[in-house]
Every structure is written in structure tokens, then in C-alpha cells.
Residue, then its C-alpha position, 0 to 999 in steps of 0.5 A: x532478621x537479626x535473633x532469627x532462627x536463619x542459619x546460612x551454610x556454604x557447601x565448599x566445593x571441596x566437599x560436594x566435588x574432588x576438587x583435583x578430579x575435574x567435573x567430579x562430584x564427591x556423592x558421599x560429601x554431599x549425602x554426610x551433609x545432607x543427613x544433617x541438615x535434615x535434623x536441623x531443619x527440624x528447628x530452624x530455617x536454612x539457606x544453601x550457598x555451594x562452591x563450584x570445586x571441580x566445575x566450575x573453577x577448572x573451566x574457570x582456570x582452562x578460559x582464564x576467567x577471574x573476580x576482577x569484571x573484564x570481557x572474557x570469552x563468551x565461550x568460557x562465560x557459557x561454558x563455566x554457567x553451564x557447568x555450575x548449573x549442572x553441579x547445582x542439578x547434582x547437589x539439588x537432586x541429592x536434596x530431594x532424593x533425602x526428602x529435602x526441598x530445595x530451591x534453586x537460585x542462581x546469584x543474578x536473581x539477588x546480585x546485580x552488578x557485583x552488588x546485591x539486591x536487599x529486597x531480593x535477599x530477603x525475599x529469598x528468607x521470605x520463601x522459607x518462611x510459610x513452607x520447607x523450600x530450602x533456598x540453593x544459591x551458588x558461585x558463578x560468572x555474573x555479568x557486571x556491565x557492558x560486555x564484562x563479566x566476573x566470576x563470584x564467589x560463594x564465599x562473597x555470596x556468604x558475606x553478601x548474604x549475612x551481612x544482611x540477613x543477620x542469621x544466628x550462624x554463618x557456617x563454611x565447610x571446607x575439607x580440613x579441620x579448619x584455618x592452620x597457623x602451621x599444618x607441619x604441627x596441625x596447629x589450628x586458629x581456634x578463634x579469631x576476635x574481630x573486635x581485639x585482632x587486626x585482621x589485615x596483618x594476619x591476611x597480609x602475612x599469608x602462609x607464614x600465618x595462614x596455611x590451607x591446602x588449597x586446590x590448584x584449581x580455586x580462583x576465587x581466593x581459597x582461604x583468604x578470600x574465606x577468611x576476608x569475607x568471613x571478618x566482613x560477616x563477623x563484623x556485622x554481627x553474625x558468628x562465623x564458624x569453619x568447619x570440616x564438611x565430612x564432619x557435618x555433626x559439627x554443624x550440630x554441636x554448633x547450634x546447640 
């Protein structure tokens, strides 16, 4: 797929939700991204993966459920599923109320015990190549094996996406501008070469280098995991881009 005209987007939760407003969805966050990506589907093809913000990292944290696969409550399996099918039902109904048609997949159609599936990831690119359907993908608590389940990130899903899929861009909105070195100054990382920069220290250095103000509710890992998946898709081939959600004009200026 590589020099395709694929880009994938993630919606971060904290612009489709209030992430501090439990089961809150942020209408206007969804509807500013939503005008642009009906310019961009003009020109290019578009996959969707969006976060759980205020759906389901808040039943993630109240049934203490995390990436690492373990056998947690079945209640707080059924219930965080649940509750990320309805934000993905909010975010889709917005996408075809905007003419948009989306596609709704969840992550066990392509992910396998924590592992995803090649053929199926590019069946997903094949569905939008003879028609408008816009592919929706989303975080959510996957089985693993046995009786253990994990939650995945849409974050790992991007990296799980590109890396095989090789589009033009990959694309994170997030609700800042971007990565800090020091929010006190607002000073922002503009770029990060993977090939001359090692990564590991500046991760291993956390707020003393990297700083985001994360939501107490996020337990997929927030900026690092954003930031560790984002050098794994760096890494293949693809550009990375962090952008700010409600500034989705941005995603414009970046393909053109």
C-alpha cells in the first residue's frame, strides 16, 4: 500500500468525549472534524480509529481493567464493550447525519489474540476501494486467551494499522497542540527524527521531557503510549503528525 492515497486518522477521546465528564460525548469535537474530512475524501481514502475518552477508560478504571491480558470481571468485560459500542453508534451516526458513510468495525474483526490479522487489515483498505464506506475502527477490551482479556488501544491499533498498511499519513488528534517539552513555557517538540533521535531516552525521561496533560481517566498510557506507538509507525515508513482535534484544518494543511 505504500504511495497509496490511504490516510488513517485517530479521533482521540479527548476530542469525540469530555474526558472528565464521564459518558459524555463532545458533539462539537466530533462535527469540527467531521467537515474535514469530507474535503479530504474528495481526493484520498480514510480509515477512522477513535478512542474511548469518557466511555470506556472511566468503566475501565471503576472495574480496574488494563493492557496487561488478565481474567477480569466479566461484568467490567461486558460493560467497558458496551460502553465503547455506544460512543462508536454516537460517532458513526454523526458520520452519516454529515453525508459520511461510515463502516463500523470492531478490533476483534482484524486482532486476534493481541495480534492482528494481515489479511484482514487489508481486506478492511479493500472495502474502501470500489465505494465511499468509510472503515471505523475502535479501542476496546479484546479476548486474548483463555479466560484473559486486555483492553487495546486505539493508539496500538494505529500502530497495528500502519505498520501494515503503509498510508501517505498517519494522523493523532489529541486536545493540545501537541507534545510539550515544558507546557509551563508552552514549548512544543516540532519534530522528532527517528532515524537520528533515540527515542527511549526521551520516553524513559517522562515529564521531566515529555508532558501532556492526560486525563485521570486514560489507562491505556496517554502520551507515551502515543508517542511509543507513533516511532513504531515512524519506524515503517509512514509520517507521523500530532495534531490539535479542534483545529482539524491542520489535517489539511498537512496533506497538502
Amino acid at each position: 500500500m505504500k504511495g497509496s492515497n490511504l490516510i488513517i486518522i485517530k479521533l482521540g477521546g479527548s476530542v469525540v468525549t469530555f474526558k472528565e465528564k464521564p459518558l459524555t460525548p463532545n458533539y462539537d469535537g466530533i462535527e469540527k472534524i467531521l467537515g474535514v474530512l469530507g474535503e479530504i475524501k474528495k481526493n484520498f481514502k480514510i480509515i477512522i480509529v477513535h478512542g474511548g475518552g469518557s466511555f470506556g477508560h472511566y468503566w475501565s478504571v471503576k472495574y480496574d481493567m488494563h493492557t496487561k491480558p488478565y481474567p477480569y470481571s466479566d461484568l467490567g468485560v461486558s460493560v467497558v464493550h458496551e460502553s465503547m459500542i455506544e460512543l462508536n453508534h454516537i460517532i458513526t451516526n454523526k458520520f452519516i447525519e454529515s453525508k459520511l458513510k461510515p463502516y463500523s468495525l470492531q478490533p476483534s474483526a482484524f486482532v486476534f489474540n493481541s495480534t492482528a490479522d494481515p489479511a484482514r487489515m487489508h481486506d478492511i483498505v479493500d472495502m474502501t476501494t470500489e465505494n465511499d464506506l468509510i472503515p471505523i475502527t475502535f479501542g476496546d477490551v479484546i479476548h486474548t486467551s483463555g479466560n484473559n482479556f486486555s483492553i487495546l488501544s486505539g493508539d496500538t491499533i494505529m500502530s497495528m494499522l500502519c505498520t501494515e498498511l503503509h498510508p501517505m499519513f498517519s494522523i493523532f488528534t489529541t486536545n493540545v497542540d501537541g507534545l510539550y517539552s515544558d507546557m509551563s513555557k508552552g514549548e512544543i517538540v516540532r519534530e522528532i527524527q527517528v532515524d537520528k533521535t533515540d527515542i527511549s531516552n526521551i520516553l524513559s525521561e517522562g515529564k521531566e521531557k515529555i508532558e501532556h496533560p492526560d486525563s485521570s481517566f486514560d489507562v491505556t498510557g496517554g502520551m507515551k503510549r502515543k508517542m511509543t506507538e507513533s516511532i513504531q509507525i515512524a519506524n515503517s515508513g509512514t509520517p507521523v503528525y500530532l495534531i490539535n482535534g479542534f483545529h482539524p484544518e491542520r489535517i489539511l494543511d498537512i496533506i497538502h
